[in-house]
N, C-alpha and C positions, 0 to 999 in steps of 0.2 A: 524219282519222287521229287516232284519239287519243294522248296521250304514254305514254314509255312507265311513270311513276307514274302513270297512271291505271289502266293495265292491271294491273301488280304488284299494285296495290292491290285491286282489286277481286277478284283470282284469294285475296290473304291473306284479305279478309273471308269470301271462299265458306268456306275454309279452316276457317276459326274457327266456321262454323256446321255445318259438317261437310256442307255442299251438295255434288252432283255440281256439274263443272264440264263443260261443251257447248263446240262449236263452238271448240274452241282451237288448231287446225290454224290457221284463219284469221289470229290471232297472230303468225302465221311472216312475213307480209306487211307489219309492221309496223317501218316503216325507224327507227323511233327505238328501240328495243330492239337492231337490229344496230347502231345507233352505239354504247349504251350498252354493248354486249358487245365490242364491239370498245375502248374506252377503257379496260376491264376486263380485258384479256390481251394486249393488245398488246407491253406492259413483260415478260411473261414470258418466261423464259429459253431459253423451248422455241419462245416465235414465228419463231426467227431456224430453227430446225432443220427441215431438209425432212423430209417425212412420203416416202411411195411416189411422188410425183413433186416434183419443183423447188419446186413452189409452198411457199411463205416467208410472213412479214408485209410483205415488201419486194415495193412496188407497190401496198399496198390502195388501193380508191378507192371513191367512192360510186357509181362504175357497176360497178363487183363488185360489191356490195351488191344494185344492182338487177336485178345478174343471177342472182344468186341467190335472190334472192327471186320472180322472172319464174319460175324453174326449179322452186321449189315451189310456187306458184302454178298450175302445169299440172301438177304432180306426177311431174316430169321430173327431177327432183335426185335422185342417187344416190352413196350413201355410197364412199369408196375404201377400201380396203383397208389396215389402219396397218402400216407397217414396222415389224419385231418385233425388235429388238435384248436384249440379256442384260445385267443388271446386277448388281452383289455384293448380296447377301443382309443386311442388318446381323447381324452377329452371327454368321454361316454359312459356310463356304468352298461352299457352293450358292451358285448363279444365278437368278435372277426374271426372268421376262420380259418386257419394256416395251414398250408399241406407241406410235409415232410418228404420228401421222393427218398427214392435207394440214390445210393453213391455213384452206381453205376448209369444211372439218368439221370443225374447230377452233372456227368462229364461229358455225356452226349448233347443234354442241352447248351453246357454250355460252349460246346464246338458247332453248333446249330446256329447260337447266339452271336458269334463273330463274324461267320459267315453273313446273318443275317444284318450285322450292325457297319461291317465292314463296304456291303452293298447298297444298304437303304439310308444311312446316316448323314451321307452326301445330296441324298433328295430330299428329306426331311426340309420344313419349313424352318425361318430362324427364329421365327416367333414358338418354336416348338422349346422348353426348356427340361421337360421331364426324362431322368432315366437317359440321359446322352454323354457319350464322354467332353469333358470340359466346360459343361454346363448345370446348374444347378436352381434353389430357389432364389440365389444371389443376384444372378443374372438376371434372371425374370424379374426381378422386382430392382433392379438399377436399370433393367427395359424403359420401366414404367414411369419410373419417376425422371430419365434422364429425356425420352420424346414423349410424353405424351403432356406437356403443358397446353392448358386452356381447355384442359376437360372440361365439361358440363355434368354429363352423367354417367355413373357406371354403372356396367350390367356383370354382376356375381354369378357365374354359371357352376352351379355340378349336377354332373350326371348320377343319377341314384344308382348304386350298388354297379360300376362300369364295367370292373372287371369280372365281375361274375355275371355280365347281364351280355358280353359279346357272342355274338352269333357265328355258329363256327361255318357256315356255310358264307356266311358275307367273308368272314376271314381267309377263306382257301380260297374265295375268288379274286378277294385283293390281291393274295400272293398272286396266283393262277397268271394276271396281268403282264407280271414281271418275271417271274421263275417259270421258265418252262421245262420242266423238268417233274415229269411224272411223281416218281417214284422218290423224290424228296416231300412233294405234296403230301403223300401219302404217310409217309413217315410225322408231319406236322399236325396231321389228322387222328393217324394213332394216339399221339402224344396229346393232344386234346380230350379225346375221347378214353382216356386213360383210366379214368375215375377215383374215384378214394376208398378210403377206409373209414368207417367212424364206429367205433365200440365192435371192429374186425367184423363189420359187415360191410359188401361191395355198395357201394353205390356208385349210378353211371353221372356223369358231367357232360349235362345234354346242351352247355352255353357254357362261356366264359375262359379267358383262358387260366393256367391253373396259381391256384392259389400259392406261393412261396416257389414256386417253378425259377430256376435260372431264366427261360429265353420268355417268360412271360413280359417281360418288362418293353423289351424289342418286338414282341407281337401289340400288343395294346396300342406301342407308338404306329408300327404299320396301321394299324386299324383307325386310331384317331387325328392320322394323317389325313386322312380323308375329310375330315371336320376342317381342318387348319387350309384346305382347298378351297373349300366351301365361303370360306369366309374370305380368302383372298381375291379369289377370282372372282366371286358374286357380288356378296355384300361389300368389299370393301370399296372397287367402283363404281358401287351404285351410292354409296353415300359421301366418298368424299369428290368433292368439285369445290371449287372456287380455290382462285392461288392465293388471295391475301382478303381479310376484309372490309369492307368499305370503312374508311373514315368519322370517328363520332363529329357528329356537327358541333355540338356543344362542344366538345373540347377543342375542337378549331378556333371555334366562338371567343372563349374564354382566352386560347393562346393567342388572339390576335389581340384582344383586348389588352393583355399585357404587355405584349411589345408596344404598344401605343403607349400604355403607360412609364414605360421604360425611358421612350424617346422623349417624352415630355417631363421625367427625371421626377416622379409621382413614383415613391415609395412608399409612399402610407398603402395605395392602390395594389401596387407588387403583393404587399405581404398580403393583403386581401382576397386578391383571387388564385394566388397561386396554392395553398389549399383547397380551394374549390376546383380546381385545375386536376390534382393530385388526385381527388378522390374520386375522377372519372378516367376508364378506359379511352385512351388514345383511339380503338377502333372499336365500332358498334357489336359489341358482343349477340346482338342481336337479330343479324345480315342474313336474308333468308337467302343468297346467294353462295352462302359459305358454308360447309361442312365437313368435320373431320372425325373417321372412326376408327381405331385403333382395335391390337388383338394380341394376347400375349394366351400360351398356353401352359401348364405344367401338370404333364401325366393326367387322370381326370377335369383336375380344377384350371378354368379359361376364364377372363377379365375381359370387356370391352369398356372400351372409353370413348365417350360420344360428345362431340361437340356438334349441339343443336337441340332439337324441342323432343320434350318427353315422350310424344307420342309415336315419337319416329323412332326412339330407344324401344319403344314397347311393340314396335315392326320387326325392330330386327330381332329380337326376343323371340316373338312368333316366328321370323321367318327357321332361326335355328333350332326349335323346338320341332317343326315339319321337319326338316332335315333329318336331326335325329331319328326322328320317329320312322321316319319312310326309307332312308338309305340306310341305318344304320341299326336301323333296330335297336335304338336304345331310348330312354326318357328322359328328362330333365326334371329334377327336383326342385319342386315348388317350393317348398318351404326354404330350402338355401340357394334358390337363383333369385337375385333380387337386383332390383333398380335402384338405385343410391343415388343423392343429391351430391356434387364432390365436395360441394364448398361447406352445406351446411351438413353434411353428415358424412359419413367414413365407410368405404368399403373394406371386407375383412378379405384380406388374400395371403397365403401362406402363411398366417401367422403374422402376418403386420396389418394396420390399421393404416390408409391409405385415403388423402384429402388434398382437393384442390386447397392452396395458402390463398389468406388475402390477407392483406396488411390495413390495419385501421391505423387510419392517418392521424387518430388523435392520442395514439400510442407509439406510434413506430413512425416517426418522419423520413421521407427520403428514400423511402424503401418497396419503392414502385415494380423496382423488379423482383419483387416476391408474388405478386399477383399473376394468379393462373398456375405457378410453377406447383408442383406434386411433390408432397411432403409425406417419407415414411416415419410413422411412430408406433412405439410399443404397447401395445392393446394392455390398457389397464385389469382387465380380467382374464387377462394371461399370468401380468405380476402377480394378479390374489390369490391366483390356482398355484401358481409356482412357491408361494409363501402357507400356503396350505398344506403342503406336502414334510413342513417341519416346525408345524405347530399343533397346538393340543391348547382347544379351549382358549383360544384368543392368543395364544403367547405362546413364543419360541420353546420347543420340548427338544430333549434330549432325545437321539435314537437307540431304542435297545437293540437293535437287530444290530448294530455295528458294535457295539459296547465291547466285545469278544477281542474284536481285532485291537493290534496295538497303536501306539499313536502314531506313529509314522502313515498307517495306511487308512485310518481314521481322517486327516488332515488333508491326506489326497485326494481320500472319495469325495467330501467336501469343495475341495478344489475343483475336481476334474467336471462335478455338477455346475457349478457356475462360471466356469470357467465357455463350458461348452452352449450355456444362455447368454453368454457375454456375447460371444463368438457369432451367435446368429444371429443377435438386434444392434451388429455394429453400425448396419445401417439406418439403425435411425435416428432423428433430429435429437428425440430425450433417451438417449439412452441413458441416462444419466437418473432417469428412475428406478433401475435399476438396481440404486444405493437401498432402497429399501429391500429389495431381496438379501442382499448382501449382509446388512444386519441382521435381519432374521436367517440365514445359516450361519452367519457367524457366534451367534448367541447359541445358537442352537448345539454347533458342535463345540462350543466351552464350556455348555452345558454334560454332554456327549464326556467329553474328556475330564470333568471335576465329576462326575457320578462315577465313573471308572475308578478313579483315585481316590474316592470319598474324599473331594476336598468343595472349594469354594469356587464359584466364578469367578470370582476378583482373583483368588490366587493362583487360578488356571490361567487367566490372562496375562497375568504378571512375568508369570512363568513362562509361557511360549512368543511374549511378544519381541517385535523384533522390524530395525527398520533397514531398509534394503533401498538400492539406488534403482531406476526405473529412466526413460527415455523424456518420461514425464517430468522426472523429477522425484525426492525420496518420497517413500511410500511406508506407512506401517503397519506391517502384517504379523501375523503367527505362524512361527517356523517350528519345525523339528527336524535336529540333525542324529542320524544314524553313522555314527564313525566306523571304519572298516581298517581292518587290519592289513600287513602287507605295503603300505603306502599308495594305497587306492586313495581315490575321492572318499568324503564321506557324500551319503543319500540325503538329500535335500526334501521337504515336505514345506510346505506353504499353504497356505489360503490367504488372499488378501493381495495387495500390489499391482491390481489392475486396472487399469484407468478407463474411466468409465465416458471416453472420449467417443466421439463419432465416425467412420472410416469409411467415405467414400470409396477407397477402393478394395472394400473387404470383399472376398470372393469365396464361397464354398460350391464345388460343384459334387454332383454325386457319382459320377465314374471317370475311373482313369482311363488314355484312349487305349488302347490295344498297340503295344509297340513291340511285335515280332522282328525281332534280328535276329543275327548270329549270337547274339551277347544272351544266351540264356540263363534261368532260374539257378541260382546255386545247389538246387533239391535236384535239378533235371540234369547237373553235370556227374552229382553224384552215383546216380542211379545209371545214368550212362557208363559209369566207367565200371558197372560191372564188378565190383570186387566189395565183401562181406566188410563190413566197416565195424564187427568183431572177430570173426573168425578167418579173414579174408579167404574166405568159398567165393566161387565166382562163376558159381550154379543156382537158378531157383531163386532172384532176390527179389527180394519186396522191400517198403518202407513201411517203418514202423511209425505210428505219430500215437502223442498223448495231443489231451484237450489243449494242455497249460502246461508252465514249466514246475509251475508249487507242487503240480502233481507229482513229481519226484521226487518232493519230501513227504510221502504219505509217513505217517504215526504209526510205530510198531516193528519197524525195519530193523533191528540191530546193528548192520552193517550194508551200506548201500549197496546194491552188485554192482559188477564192471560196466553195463550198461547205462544205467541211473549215473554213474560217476561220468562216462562219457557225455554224455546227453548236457549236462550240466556243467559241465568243462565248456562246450561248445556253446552253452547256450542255445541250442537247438529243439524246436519239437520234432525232429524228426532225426530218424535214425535207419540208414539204406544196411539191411542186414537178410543174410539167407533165410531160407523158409525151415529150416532145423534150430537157428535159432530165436526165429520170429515166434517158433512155438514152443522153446524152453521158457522165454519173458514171458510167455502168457502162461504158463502151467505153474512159473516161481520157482523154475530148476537154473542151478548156474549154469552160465553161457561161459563155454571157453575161450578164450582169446583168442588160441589158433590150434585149429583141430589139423590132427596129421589123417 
């Protein structure tokens, strides 16, 4: 059996030479890949939540593993149906609809998903930013702003409702291209055609691939791979030609004039036209022999940037609206694909507001290299929305739903919320408006913490404030310290102290790559070595996992058992123990430490 870096590896090189890849059904039988995917989602928030039946992360063992692997092996594994639940919309008072899978197509997809990310990740476009390891919305939008200066106009593209609107027959033919290999088709097709649950009625899923799915994320990009071709190999040399553009006459004009002036030692002249000098392009932003169009993608939502005349943006608009429509079987949404002016108005892309700079010369002298260049900033009715969320009636409210918790974790929640808004508009110009958020949470939870205490603002603030050293320089914030006994640290809580500075090279991406070695999961050596990690039996083991660690101080215990005390020692959600006592912890009989 080879490991599973051997496999990975070899499926990236096909990759990189742009070989079909064969016989990769046979992959599915390869138990070091289902360890490596299971050390890889286990910790996920969603392992604890049942899909259409009971089945959890709680219980896995390596003879699941081998029976799911016996099961595609005879080609006898068949996909369950995800339970379909409703979540808020960001931004919407609409609902989206999430599907919940079982655990055990949870770990098939996601040994589907490496395979699939391991092979096709390497062809992927680099203008592609969504759902890829080491890439995220950071990247795409430092894309943007770092090549595409002297935009004219941007064209805002989304596709309406994408991933519930793909076509699974275009989708098996795209694989089809590259995997030749039957009987993994087939398996992708099940898996599609899977359907859900809603109010424990069947329904079938005749498009789209599936909603909260592991390998959905890598099927969509196969799919909208095809878009990111479209655009390279078609439209993008059909619109860009010319290497540099012709020379403005008039600002020749005017630069000769001033040398003239210079040499005949005429400074009154100097100062006079060199403002008018300034306030014109060195080249004819108007050159009908120049054009350049750019393309950045992330998961549904795609930008272009177009240097040249409106009508020619409102071609290529149409030209990938046919596309869509005819290869892809998908539409483009009218109401949010739009043509945007860069300089006098702002395209909305991931949550940044995005404009061509110009510098007015009778403000900002000397600052010529600001024109044209692409400047990200913080959409001001993102700040409203985001200041809405802890106020009442114009003014900072206190939250009752936290009121419970103590201060320590009270302070955090507050923190870890602006901290993580800070985090994703580092890159823009004003982050620095941000201050008004910042005020309003911080009212908000001194509000939060004197309603707790029946006391004052003023004397809550008094109380927790506190000034701390920073990179910036000191800063004053509101602390809470939790001292601990033993000669530990004490628990530190904050809000405040973050500098509300700009970071060129802030990066979030949204997956990490897939790094199979010999160096495995500390969960996956445990469970290997076979032996009860209470009763040391080394027959029958499973892992046991809770949600969270608090969970083992549930209310009403008397005396913790031996299990909850290990758990807790270790600091671990998981716990490698045999299947006799996998089912004393769930029935709340004591587990012996070592059974003779």
């Amino acid at each position: 059996m080879q490991s599973a870096e051997t496999v990975l590896s070899v499926l990236r090189k096909r990759g990189e030479r742009g070989l079909p890849v064969e016989r990769l059904y046979r992959q599915l039988f390869n138990t070091e890949l289902f360890l490596l995917a299971y050390g890889r989602i286990y910790a996920n928030k969603g392992a604890m939540t049942p899909g259409a039946t009971r089945e959890t992360v709680d219980g896995m063992s390596l003879e699941k593993i081998q029976r799911i692997i016996e099961s595609l092996r005879c080609e006898r594994y068949r996909w369950s149906p995800a339970r379909r639940v409703y979540i808020e919309k960001k931004g919407s008072a609409k609902k989206r609809p999430l599907g919940l899978p079982t655990w055990s197509d949870k770990l098939v997809a996601e040994v589907v998903r490496m395979l699939l990310e391991a092979y096709y990740d390497v062809q992927f476009s680099d203008r592609s930013h969504g759902f890829r390891p080491g890439r995220g919305c950071h990247t795409a939008l430092s894309e943007v702003e770092r090549y595409w200066t002297g935009t004219h106009w941007f064209v805002e593209g989304d596709i309406s409702d994408c991933f519930g609107s793909l076509d699974h027959s275009v989708m098996l033919s795209i694989l089809s291209e590259k995997v030749h290999d039957g009987r993994f088709l087939r398996l992708i097709g099940h898996m599609l055609k899977a359907g859900y649950l809603e109010d424990w009625r069947w329904n079938a899923t005749l498009s789209g691939a599936p909603q909260g799915g592991v390998a959905s994320p890598i099927l969509s990009n196969i799919y909208l791979d095809r878009l990111d071709q479209f655009v390279e190999q078609s439209l993008l040399p059909e619109y860009n030609h010319g290497q540099r553009r012709q020379p403005n006459r008039e600002y020749r004009r005017l630069e000769h004039w001033i040398q003239g002036a210079r040499r005949r030692g005429c400074r009154k002249s100097v100062r006079e036209l060199e403002p008018r000098r300034r306030a014109l392009p060195s080249q004819d932003p108007n050159d009908p022999d120049y054009r350049r169009l750019r393309y950045v993608r992330y998961a549904d939502d795609w930008l272009l940037g177009f240097a040249g005349p409106r009508h020619e943006a409102e071609e290529i608009k149409s030209k990938i609206r046919a596309f869509l429509r005819e290869e892809l079987e998908l539409e483009l949404s009218e109401a949010k694909t739009l043509i945007t002016h860069a300089t006098s108005q702002a395209a909305h892309f991931l949550g940044y507001d995005i404009k061509s700079q110009y510098s007015n010369d009778k403000i900002t002298r000397n600052r010529r290299a600001v024109n044209g260049s692409i400047g990200l900033f913080v959409p001001r009715q993102a700040i409203r929305q985001r200041c809405a969320l802890y106020m009442s009636k114009g003014k900072p409210a206190l939250r009752g739903s936290v009121m419970r918790d103590d201060d320590f974790t009270i302070v955090a929640k507050y923190q870890s919320e602006f901290q993580g808004v800070v985090q994703y508009y580092l890159l823009a110009q004003d982050v620095f408006r941000l201050g008004k958020l910042r005020w309003v949470m911080e009212t908000s939870m001194l509000k939060t913490l004197a309603g707790k205490h029946r006391s004052t603002v003023t004397k809550t603030a008094r109380k927790y404030k506190s000034m701390i050293e920073t990179p910036e320089g000191p800063r004053t914030c509101f602390q809470v310290t939790v001292e601990r006994d033993r000669g530990r640290k004490p628990l530190v809580a904050r809000f405040g102290g973050i500098p509300l500075k700009r970071q060129r090279t802030a990066t979030l991406t949204d997956l990490k790559p897939v790094m199979a070695s010999s160096k495995r999961n500390e969960l996956i050596h445990r469970l290997l070595a076979e032996c009860c990690e209470l009763c040391e039996s080394r027959t029958h083991l499973e892992v046991h996992h809770v949600r969270k660690l608090a969970d083992l101080n549930r209310p009403g215990r008397r005396e913790k058992p031996a299990w909850v005390r290990l758990m807790a020692m270790r600091r671990r959600k998981t716990l490698v123990i045999c299947r006799r006592c996998h089912e004393d912890i769930h029935s709340g009989r004591p587990t012996a430490l070592k059974r003779t």
